[in-house]
N, C-alpha and C positions, 0 to 999 in steps of 0.2 A: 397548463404545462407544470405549473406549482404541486399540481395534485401527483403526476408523474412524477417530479424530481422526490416524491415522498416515501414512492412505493419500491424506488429500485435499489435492491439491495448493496452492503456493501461487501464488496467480495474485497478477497486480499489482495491481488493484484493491484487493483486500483488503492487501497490503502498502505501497500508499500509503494506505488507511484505518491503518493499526497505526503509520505514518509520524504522520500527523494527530496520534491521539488520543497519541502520546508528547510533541507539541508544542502538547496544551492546545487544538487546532484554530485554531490563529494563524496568521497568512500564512504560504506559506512561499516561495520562487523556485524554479525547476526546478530550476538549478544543487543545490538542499540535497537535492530529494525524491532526486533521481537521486542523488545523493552518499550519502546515508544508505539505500538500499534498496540502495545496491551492499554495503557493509555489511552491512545486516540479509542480506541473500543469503549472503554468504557464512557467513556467523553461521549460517544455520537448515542450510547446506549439511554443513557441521562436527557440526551436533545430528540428521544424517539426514534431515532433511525433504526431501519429494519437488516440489524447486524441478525443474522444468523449464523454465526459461529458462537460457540459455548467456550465459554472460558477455559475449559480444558481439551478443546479442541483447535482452537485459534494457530496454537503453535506448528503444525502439523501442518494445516495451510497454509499457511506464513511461507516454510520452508521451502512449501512444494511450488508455491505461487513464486519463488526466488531464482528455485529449479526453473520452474518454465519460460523465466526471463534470462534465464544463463542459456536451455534450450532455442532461444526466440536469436540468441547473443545479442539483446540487449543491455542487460550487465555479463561480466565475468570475475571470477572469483580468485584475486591473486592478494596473497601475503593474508589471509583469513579476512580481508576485507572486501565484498562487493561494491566493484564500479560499475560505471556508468557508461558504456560505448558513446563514441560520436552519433551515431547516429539513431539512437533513444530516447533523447531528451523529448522530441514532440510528442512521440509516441506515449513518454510516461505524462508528461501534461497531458494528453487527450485522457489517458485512464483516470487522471487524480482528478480531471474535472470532472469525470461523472456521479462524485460524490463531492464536490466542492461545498455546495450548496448547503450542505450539515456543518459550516466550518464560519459562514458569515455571517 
């Protein structure tokens, strides 16, 4: 299972969920998620993890992976901060767990 949790990439979805649950699922602005997943990218990039997103591509996903959680209405987008609905928290723990494993 070790050899699995090595190979599966880390998409943004899941690294704006691991973004979330480090912040308690409290508002956050684009400005931080983007800020702090350029970070954590580089972090898992240093530990091996098989990031494929390019440094000048990251943001673009970010955004869109934010979009599909505003689409999903898992978060929504009020006062330029993204929340977190009631009923997402699991949901983003299951996605932030599937890259956890780069983090312990």
């Amino acid at each position: 299972m070790d050899s699995i949790s090595k190979v599966v990439p880390i998409l943004p979805v899941a690294l704006v969920s691991v973004i979330y649950q480090r912040h308690q699922f409290l508002p956050l602005s684009q400005t931080a998620i983007l800020a702090e997943a350029k970070e954590l990218m580089l972090e898992l990039k240093a530990k091996g993890a098989p990031v494929k997103l390019s440094e000048t591509a990251y943001e673009g996903a970010l955004i869109k992976a934010l979009d599909l959680l505003t689409g999903r209405k898992l978060v929504s987008l009020k006062n330029d901060q993204y929340q977190i609905t009631d009923k997402s928290v699991p949901i983003l723990k299951y996605y932030a767990n599937s890259i956890e494993q780069w983090f312990s």
